[in-house]
C-alpha positions, 0 to 999 in steps of 0.5 A, spaced: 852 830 744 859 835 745 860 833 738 853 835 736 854 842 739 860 844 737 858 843 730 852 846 731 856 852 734 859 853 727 853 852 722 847 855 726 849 863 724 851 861 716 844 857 716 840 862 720 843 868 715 842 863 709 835 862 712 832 869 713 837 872 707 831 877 704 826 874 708 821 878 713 819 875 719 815 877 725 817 873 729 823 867 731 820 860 734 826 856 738 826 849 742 827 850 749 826 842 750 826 837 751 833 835 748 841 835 750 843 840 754 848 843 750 844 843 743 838 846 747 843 851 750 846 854 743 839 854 739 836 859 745 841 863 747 842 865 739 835 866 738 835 871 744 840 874 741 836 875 735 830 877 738 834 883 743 838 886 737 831 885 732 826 887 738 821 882 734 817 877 740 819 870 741 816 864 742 818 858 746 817 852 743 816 844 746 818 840 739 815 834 742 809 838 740 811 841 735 813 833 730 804 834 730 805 840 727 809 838 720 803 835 718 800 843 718 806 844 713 802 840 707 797 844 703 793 838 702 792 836 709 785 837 711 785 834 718 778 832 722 778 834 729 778 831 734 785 828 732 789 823 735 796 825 735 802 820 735 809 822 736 814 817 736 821 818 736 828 815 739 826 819 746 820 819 745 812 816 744 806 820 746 798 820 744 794 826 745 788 829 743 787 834 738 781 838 739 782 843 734 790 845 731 791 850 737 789 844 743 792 838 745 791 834 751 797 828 753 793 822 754 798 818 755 806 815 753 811 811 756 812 808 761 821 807 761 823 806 753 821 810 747 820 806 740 825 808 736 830 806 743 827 800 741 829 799 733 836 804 736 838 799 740 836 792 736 840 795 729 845 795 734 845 788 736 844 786 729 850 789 727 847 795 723 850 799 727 847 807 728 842 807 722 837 804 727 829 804 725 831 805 718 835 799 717 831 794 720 825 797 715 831 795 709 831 788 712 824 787 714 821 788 706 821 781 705 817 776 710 823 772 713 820 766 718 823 762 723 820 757 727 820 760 734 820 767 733 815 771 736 816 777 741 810 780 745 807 785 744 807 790 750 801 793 753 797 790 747 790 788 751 793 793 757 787 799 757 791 804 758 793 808 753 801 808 755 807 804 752 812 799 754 818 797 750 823 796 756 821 789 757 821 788 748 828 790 749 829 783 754 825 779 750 829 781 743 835 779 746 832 773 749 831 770 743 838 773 740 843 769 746 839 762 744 840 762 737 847 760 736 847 760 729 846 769 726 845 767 719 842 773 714 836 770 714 835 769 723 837 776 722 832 778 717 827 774 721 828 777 727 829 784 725 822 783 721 818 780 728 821 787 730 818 792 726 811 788 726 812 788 734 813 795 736 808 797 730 803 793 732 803 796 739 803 803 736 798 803 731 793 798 736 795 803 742 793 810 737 785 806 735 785 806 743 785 813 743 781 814 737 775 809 740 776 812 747 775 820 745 771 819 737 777 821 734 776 823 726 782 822 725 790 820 726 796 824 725 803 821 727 810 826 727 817 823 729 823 820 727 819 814 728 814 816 723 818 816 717 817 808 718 814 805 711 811 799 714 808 804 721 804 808 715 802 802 711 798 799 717 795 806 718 793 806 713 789 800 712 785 802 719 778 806 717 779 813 719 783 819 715 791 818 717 796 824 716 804 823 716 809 828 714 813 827 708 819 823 711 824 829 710 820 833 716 819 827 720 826 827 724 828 834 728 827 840 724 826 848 723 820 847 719 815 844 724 817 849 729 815 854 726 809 851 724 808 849 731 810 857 734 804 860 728 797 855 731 800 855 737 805 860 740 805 865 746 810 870 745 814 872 752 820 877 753 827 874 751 829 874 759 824 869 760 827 864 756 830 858 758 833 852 755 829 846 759 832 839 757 827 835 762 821 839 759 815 835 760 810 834 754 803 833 759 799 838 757 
């Protein structure tokens, strides 16, 4: 985290004079949170900033709201609603209830650990190191069967609308300490029932959702969203499915504003703060 920040120091002023060079704007859109600190602190204090010196309004934003909201930002979604929204991420998986492009209401999250935590921490544990979901997705392309291999899937028949994956977490291990032998294949195998695990949770969980409030249609946001095989189930579900273009689905500038344009309140730059444990119950 403090090498992110230091980083971010250096380019946020570039990017943002790169950004807006020869471009009107009305109006500048920051995360407050939820996120790191350190990052949270640097991205408010010089959106303030620009908002004090320009003397143009400025709108906080929950970006865990806003992962919905890069889905605006594609010309050829036309988005039914009532709409269930799915943001899943590493920090984050989250239902809600989209009654128009302006209201959202929380129906329900999890419980301990997100899903991309879920896909972090198996990468890890199968020697992929930090590249996470995605290389699970690369290894899981083909189906690769070990007799034995079968991991729950949690909450699955559980009525509510919230998520587990802690448990998920043990059980992957579980399986790993009682293999002796870590060929390819028991990796792939293993990461395979992974993906198909979490996914199955996440698209089952969503339908929920969708039956319970006669949704008309599912749109996702997240890093986790990004996710080839999580796409592809929803697509095969009967009611309109809308993802982001990949490039939009991780953290980034665009879908805050997009977020700030349906659904941002201005508010004077002193009331701004940068808020790491901001809650997404709305």
């Amino acid at each position: 985290p403090e090498v992110a920040s230091r980083e971010q120091l250096k380019c946020i002023l570039p990017t943002i004079t790169e950004a807006t060079n020869n471009i009107p704007y009305d109006a500048v859109a920051v995360t407050i949170g939820p996120g790191l600190i350190g990052s949270l602190l640097i991205g408010v204090e010089t959106a303030k900033t620009i908002a004090y010196v320009t003397k143009k309004p400025i709108i906080p934003v929950n970006h865990v709201l806003a992962h919905l909201y890069a889905n605006f930002l594609v010309p050829e979604n036309h988005i039914q609603f009532p709409a269930i929204g799915l943001v899943v991420s590493g920090g984050h998986t989250e239902l809600f209830l989209m009654t128009n492009n302006k209201d959202l209401k929380w129906l329900g999250g999890t419980i301990d650990d997100a899903a991309g935590e879920a896909f972090d921490k198996t990468a890890r544990l199968l020697g992929f190191g930090s590249r996470g979901g995605l290389a699970i997705q690369e290894v899981s392309r083909i189906k690769y069967q070990v007799s034995g291999i079968k991991l729950p899937r949690p909450l699955l028949h559980d009525d509510s609308l919230n998520f587990s994956f802690s448990g998920l977490k043990t059980a992957i291990l579980r399986e790993w300490n009682k293999q002796d032998n870590h060929d390819e294949n028991f990796v792939k195998a293993l990461a395979y029932e992974v993906q198909e695990s979490i996914t199955d949770v996440l698209v089952d969980k969503t339908m929920k959702a969708v039956d319970k409030h006669n949704a008309s249609s599912i749109l996702i946001g997240g890093g986790v969203a990004a996710n080839l095989r999580l796409r592809e189930k929803f697509q095969k579900t009967t009611i309109p499915f809308y993802c982001p273009p990949i490039s939009l689905c991780t953290d980034n500038a665009a879908y805050i504003g997009s977020y700030a344009f349906f659904c941002g309140e201005s508010t004077d730059w002193h009331s701004i703060e940068a808020t790491p444990n901001l809650i997404v119950e709305v």
